[in-house]
Structures are given as structure tokens and as C-alpha cells.
ZADO-1210 file (C-alpha; in nm, 4 decimals, padded with zeros to 6 digits):
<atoms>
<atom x="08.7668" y="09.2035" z="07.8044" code="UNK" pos="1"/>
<atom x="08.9288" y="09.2517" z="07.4661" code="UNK" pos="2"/>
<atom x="09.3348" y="09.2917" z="07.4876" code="UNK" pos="3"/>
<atom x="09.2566" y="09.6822" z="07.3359" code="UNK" pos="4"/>
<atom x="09.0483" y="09.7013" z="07.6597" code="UNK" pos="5"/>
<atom x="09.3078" y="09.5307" z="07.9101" code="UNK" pos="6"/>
<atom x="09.5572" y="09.7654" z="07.7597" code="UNK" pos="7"/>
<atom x="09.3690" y="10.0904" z="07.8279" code="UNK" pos="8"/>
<atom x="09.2894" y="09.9729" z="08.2064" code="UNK" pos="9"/>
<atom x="09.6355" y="09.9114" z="08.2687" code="UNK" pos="10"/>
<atom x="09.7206" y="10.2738" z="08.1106" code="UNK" pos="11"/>
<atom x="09.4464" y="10.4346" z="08.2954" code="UNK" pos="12"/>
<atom x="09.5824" y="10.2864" z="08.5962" code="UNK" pos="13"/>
<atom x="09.9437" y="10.3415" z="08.5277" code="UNK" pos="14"/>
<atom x="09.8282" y="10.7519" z="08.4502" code="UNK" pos="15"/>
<atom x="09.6460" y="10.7224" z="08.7738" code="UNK" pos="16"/>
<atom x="09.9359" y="10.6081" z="08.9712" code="UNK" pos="17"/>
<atom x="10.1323" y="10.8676" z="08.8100" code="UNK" pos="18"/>
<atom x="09.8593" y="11.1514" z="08.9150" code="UNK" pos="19"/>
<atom x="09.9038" y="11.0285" z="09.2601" code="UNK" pos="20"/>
<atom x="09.5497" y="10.8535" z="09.2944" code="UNK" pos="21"/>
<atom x="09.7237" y="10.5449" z="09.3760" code="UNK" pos="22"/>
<atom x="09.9978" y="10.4543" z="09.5307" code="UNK" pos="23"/>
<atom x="10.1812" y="10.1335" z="09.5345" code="UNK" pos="24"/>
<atom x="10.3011" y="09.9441" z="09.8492" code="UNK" pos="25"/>
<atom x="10.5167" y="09.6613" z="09.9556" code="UNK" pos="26"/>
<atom x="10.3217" y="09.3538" z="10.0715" code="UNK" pos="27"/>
<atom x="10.3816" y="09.4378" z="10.4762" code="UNK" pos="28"/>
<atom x="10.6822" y="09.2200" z="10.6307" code="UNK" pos="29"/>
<atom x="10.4065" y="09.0284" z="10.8913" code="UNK" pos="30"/>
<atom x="10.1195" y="08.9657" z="10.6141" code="UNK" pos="31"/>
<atom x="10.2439" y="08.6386" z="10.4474" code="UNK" pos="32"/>
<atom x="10.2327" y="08.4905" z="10.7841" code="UNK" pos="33"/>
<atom x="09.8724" y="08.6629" z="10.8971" code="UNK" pos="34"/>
<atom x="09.7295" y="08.5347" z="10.5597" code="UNK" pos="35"/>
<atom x="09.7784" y="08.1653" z="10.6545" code="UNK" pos="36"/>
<atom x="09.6833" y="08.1879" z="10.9751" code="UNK" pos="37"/>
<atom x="09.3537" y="08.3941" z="10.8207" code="UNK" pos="38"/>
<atom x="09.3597" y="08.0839" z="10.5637" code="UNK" pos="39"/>
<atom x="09.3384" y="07.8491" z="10.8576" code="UNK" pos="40"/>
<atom x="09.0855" y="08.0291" z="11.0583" code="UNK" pos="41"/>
<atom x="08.7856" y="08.1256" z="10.8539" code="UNK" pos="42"/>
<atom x="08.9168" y="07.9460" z="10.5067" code="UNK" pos="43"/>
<atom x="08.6315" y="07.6262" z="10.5867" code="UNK" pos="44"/>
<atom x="08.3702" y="07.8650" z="10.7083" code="UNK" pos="45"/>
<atom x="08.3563" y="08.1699" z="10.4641" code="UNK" pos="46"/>
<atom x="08.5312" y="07.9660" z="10.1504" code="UNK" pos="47"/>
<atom x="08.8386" y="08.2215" z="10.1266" code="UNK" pos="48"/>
<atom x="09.1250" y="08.2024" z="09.9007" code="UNK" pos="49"/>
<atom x="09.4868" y="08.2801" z="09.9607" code="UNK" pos="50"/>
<atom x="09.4363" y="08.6046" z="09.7424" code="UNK" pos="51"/>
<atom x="09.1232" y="08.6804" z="09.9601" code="UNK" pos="52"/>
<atom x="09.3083" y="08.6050" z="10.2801" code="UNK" pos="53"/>
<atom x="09.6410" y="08.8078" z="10.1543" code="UNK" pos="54"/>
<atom x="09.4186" y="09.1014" z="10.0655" code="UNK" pos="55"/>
<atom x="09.2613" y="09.1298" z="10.4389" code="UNK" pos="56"/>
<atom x="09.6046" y="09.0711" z="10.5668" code="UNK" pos="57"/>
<atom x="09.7380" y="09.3325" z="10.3915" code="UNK" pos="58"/>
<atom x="09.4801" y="09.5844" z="10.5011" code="UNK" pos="59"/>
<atom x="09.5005" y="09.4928" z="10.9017" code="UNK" pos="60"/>
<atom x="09.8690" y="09.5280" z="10.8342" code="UNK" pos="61"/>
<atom x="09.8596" y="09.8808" z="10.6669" code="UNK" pos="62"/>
<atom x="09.6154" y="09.9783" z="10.9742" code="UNK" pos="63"/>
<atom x="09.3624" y="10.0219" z="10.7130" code="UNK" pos="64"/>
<atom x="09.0279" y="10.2222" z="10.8169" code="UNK" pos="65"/>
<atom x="08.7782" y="10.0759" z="10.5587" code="UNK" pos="66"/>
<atom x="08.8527" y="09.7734" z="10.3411" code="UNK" pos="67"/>
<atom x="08.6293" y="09.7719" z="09.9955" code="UNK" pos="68"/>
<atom x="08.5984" y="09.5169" z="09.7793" code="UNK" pos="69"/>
<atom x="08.3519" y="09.3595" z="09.5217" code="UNK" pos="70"/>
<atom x="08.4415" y="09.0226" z="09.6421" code="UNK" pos="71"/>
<atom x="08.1594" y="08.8753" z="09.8883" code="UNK" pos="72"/>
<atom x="08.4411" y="08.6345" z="10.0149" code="UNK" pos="73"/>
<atom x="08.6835" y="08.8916" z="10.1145" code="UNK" pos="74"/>
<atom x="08.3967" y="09.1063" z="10.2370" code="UNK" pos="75"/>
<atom x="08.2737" y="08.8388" z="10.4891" code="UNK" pos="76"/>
<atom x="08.6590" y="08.8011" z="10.5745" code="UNK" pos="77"/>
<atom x="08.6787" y="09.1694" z="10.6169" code="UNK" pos="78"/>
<atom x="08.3982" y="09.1811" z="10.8381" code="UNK" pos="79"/>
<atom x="08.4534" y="08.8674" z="11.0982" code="UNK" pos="80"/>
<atom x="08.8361" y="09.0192" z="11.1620" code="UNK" pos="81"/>
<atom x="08.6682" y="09.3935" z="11.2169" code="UNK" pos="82"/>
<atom x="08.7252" y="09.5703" z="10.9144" code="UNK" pos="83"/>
<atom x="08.4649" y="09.7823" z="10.8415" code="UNK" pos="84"/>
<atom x="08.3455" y="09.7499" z="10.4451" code="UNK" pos="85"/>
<atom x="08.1829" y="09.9187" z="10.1149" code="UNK" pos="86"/>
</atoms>
């Protein structure tokens, strides 16, 4: 990705945001500490990272309904704590 083309994501985004498409959140108070224990759980059997783990986390915090993702790491995650994913 050029910087032109990281600079028109972030704008699109930012226009977004302002639209009301997306709205930002505090990490949840309890997530930090739900992302290491995630970390310790399934971190040697799926292969997650702390982003992967702090992105679950955050969803089972916010009471999330579906969690979607591109990432097959935090998908697996996803899925073995009960998520349900796209």
C-alpha cells in the first residue's frame, strides 16, 4: 500500500466514523486481563497473538453477537471461546 493509499483508508475511515458507520470504543476495563488468560489457554494450540487474543477479548467483553475477522487465528480463537464468526 502506497502512503497516497494509506492516507485515503484512514480518511475513508475517519468520514465513516463521522457518518456514524463506526463507532469507537474504550478497550473494556476486564479485557487486558481476559486476553492473557486467552494468551495462556489456546496461545500453544491455535498459535494466537496478543493482538489476536485482545481482539476476542474485546468482543466477549462488549457481549458481542458475531465476531468477523479475516484472520484464521483469531477466527479459530473466536470459535473455541463460542463466538460465532464470518
Amino acid at each position: 500500500m502506497t502512503l497516497d493509499e494509506a492516507k485515503r483508508v484512514h480518511q475513508q475511515l475517519d468520514d465513516d466514523r463521522a457518518a456514524g458507520i463506526w463507532q469507537r470504543l474504550e478497550v473494556p476495563e476486564g479485557a487486558l486481563e481476559l486476553c492473557g488468560d486467552l494468551g495462556r489457554s489456546y496461545g500453544p494450540k491455535l498459535g494466537v497473538r496478543t493482538l489476536d487474543s485482545l481482539h476476542v477479548a474485546c468482543a466477549l467483553e462488549f457481549k458481542a453477537e458475531r465476531f468477523w475477522t479475516f484472520d484464521d487465528r483469531q477466527s479459530k480463537l473466536a470459535r473455541a471461546v463460542g463466538l460465532k464468526t464470518r
